[in-house]
C-alpha positions as CSV (number, residue, x, y, z in Angstrom):
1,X,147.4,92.1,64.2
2,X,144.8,94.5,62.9
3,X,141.4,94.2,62.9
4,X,141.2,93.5,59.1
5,X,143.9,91.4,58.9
6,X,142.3,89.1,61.4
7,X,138.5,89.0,60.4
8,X,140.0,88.2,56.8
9,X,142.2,85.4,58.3
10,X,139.0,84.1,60.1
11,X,137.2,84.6,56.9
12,X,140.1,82.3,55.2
13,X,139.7,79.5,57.8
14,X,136.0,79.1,57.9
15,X,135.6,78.9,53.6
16,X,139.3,77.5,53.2
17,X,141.9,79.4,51.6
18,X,143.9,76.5,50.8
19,X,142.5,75.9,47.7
20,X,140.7,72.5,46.6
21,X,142.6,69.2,47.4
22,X,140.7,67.5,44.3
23,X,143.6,66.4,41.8
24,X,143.7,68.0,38.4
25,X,143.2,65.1,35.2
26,X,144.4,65.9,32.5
27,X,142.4,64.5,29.0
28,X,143.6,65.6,25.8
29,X,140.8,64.6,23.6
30,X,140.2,64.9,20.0
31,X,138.6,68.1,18.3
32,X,135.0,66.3,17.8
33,X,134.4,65.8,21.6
34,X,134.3,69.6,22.2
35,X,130.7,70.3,22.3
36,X,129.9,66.9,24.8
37,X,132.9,67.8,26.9
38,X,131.1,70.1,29.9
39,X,128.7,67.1,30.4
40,X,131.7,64.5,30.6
41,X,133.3,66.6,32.8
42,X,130.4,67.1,35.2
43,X,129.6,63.5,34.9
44,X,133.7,62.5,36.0
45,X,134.3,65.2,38.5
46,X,130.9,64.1,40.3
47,X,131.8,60.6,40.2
48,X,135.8,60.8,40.7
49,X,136.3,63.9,43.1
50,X,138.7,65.7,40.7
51,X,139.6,68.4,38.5
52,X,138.9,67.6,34.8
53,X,141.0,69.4,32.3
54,X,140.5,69.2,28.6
55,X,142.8,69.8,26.2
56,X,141.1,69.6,22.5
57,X,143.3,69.5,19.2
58,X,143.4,66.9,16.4
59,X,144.0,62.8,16.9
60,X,147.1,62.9,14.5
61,X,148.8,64.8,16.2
62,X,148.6,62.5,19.8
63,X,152.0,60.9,19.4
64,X,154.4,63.9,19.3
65,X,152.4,66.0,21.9
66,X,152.7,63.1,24.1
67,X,156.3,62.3,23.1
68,X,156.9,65.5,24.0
69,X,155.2,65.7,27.4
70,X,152.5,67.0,27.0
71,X,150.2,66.7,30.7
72,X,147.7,63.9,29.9
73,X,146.8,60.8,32.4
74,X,143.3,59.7,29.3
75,X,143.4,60.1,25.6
76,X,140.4,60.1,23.7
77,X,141.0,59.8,20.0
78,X,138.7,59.9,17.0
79,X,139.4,56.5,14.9
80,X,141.0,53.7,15.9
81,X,144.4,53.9,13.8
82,X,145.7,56.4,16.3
83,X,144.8,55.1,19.2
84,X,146.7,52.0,17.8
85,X,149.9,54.0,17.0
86,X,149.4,55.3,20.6
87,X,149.5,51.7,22.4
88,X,152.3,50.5,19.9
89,X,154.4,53.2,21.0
90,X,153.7,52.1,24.9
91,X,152.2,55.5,25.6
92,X,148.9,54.1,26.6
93,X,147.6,51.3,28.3
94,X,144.8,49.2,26.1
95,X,142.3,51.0,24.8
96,X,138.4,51.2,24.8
97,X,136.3,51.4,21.6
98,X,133.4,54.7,23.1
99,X,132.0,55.9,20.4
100,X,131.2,55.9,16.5
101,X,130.7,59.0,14.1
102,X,130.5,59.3,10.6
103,X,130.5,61.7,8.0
104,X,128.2,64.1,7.1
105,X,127.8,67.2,4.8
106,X,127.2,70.7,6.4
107,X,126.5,73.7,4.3
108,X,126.2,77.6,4.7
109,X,122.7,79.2,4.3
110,X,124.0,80.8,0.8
111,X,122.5,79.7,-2.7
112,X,125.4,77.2,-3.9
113,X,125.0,75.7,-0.1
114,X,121.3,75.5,-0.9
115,X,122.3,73.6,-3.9
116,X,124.4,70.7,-2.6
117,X,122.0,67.8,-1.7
118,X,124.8,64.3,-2.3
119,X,128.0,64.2,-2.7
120,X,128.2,64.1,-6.1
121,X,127.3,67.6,-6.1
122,X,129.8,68.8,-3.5
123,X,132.0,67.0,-5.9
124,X,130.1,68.8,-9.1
125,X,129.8,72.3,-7.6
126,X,133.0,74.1,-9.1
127,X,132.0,77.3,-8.1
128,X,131.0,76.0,-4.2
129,X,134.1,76.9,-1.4
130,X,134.5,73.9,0.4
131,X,136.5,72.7,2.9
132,X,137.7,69.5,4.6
133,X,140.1,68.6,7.2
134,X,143.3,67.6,6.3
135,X,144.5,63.9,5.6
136,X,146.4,63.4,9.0
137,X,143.6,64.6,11.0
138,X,141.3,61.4,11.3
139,X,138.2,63.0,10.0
140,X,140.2,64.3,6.8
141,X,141.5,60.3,6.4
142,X,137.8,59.2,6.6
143,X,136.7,62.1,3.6
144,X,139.7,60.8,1.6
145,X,138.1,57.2,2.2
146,X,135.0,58.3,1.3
147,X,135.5,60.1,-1.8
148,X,137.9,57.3,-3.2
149,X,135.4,54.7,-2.3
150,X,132.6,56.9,-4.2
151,X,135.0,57.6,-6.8
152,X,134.7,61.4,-6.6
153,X,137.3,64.3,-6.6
154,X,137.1,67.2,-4.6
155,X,138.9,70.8,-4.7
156,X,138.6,71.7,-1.5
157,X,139.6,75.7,-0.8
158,X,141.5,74.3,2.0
159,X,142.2,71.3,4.3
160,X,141.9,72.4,8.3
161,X,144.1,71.1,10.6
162,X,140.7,69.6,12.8
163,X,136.9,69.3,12.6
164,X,136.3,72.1,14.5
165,X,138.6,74.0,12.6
166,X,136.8,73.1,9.4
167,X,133.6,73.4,11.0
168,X,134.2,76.9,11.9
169,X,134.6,78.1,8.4
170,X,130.8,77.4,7.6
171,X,129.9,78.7,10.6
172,X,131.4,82.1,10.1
173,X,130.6,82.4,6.2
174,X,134.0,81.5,4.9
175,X,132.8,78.1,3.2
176,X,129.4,77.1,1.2
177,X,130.1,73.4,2.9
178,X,132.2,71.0,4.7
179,X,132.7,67.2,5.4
180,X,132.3,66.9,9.4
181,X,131.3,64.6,11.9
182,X,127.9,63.7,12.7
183,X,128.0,65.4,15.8
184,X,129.1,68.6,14.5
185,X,126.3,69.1,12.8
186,X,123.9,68.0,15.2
187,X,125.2,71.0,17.6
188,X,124.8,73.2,14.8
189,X,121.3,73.0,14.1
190,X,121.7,76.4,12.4
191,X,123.7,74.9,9.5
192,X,121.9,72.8,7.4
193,X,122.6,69.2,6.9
194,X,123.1,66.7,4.2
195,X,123.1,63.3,4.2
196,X,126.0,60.9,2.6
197,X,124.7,57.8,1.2
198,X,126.8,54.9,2.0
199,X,128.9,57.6,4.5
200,X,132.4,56.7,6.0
201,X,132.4,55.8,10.2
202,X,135.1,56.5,12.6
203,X,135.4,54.3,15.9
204,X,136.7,56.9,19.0
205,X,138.9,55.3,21.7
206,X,139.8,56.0,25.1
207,X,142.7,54.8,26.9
208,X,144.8,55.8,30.3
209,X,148.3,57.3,29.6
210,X,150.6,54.3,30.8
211,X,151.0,54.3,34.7
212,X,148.6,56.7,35.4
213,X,146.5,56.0,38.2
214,X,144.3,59.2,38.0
215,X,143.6,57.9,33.9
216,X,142.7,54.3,35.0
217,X,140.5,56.1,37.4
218,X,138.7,58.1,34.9
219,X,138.5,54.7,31.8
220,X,136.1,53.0,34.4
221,X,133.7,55.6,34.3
222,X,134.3,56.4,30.7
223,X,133.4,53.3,29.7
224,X,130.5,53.0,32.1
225,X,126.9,53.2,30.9
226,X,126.3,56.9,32.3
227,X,129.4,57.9,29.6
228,X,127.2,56.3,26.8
229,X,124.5,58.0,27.8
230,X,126.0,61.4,27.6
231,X,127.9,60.8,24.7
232,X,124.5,59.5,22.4
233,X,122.5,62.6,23.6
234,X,125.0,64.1,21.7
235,X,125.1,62.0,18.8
236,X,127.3,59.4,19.2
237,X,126.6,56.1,18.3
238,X,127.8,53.1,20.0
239,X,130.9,51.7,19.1
C-alpha cells in the first residue's frame, strides 16, 4: 500500500468517509414558504437529526406530483382546499392548520407603480402591467376571490404559475405590480407595498404523506411553538 494511499485511508477513518447516516426528508412545500425555509430547516434538522429537503412549486399542483411519486414524507400547502383534496385522496394523513397570509399589493419603483395606492386603482390603471398568479395556484384563487368580492376586473399581462413566479416579475422590472402574499412583500422590503382594505386570507396546512414515519416525525415539530415562532418572524400569522 503506498504511503498516500494509506495516510488518505487514515484520513477517511478518523473524519468518516461514509457519509452522514442522518435520513433525507423530503417536504414539498408551497412557493410562499421559500424565503422562511432555511430557518425551518435549521430548526427540524437540529431537533430531528436529519436531512431536510425542500422542494417548492405551487399547492395546485400537490395531487398529480404526488400521484405520480413524487419523494415527499410532509406537505405544506398554502390554503386549506388543497390540503383537503390531498386527505380526500388518502395521500396524507390529517392535516395541521400553521399559518395564515393574505393578500397584499406590491409594486415596481416606476411612475404608474407610484400611482397605485387601493385596488381600485390596480383595477383603474389601464396603462399599469400587472400580474397575478393564475386561478389553480391558491394565491391566484384568493385574487379571483378578492376582486369578485370587491367587484373589480383586472387585465392582468399574465397569470404565473406561483407567487414566487409572479413576484419575480416586479422584482426584475417586468411588472408595475402584483397581487402576492403578505410575506412576499415583507422579504422584499425593496418593493413597495400597498395595503388591500378588506384583503382576502389563506390558511397553510401541513400534513405527513400517509405512512411516513420520517413526516409524522417532522408535523410534531412543525406544529410546535418554536415553528410558530419562525414562521411569524417572517410574517405569518397564526392560523
Amino acid at each position: 500500500m503506498s504511503r498516500r494511499l494509506f495516510g488518505a485511508l487514515a484520513l477517511c477513518w478518523v473524519a468518516g468517509c461514509g457519509g452522514s447516516d442522518q435520513p433525507t426528508v423530503d417536504v414539498l412545500a408551497a412557493s410562499s414558504y421559500t424565503d422562511v425555509a432555511d430557518e425551518l430547516e435549521s430548526l427540524l434538522e437540529d431537533e430531528l437529526d436529519v436531512n431536510i429537503r425542500f422542494s417548492f412549486g405551487s399547492s395546485g399542483t400537490f395531487l398529480e406530483q404526488l400521484n405520480q411519486g413524487a419523494p415527499a414524507s410532509v406537505v405544506v400547502t398554502a390554503n386549506d382546499e388543497t390540503m383537503r383534496r390531498l386527505e380526500s385522496a388518502g395521500l396524507v394523513e390529517a392535516s395541521t392548520a400553521i399559518t395564515r397570509n393574505e393578500l397584499i399589493i406590491v409594486t415596481a419603483d416606476t411612475t404608474i407603480g407610484q400611482s397605485i395606492n387601493s385596488l381600485a386603482d390596480l383595477a383603474a390603471a389601464a396603462d399599469a402591467v400587472t400580474v397575478v398568479c393564475t386561478s389553480s395556484a391558491p394565491c391566484g384563487a384568493a385574487t379571483d376571490q378578492l376582486l369578485e368580492q370587491a367587484g373589480l376586473t383586472l387585465s392582468p399581462a399574465s397569470r404565473e404559475p406561483n407567487v414566487r413566479a409572479t413576484l419575480t416579475k416586479v422584482i426584475l422590472g417586468e411588472a408595475d405590480a402584483a397581487i402576492v402574499y403578505r410575506t412576499d412583500a415583507q422579504a422584499r422590503p425593496d418593493l413597495r407595498s400597498v395595503e388591500i382594505v378588506d384583503s382576502v386570507s389563506v390558511v397553510g396546512r401541513a400534513a405527513a404523506v400517509t405512512g411516513d414515519a420520517d413526516g409524522t416525525r417532522v408535523m410534531r415539530v412543525l406544529s410546535g411553538s418554536a415553528a410558530a415562532d419562525v414562521l411569524s418572524e417572517a410574517g405569518f400569522q397564526a392560523p
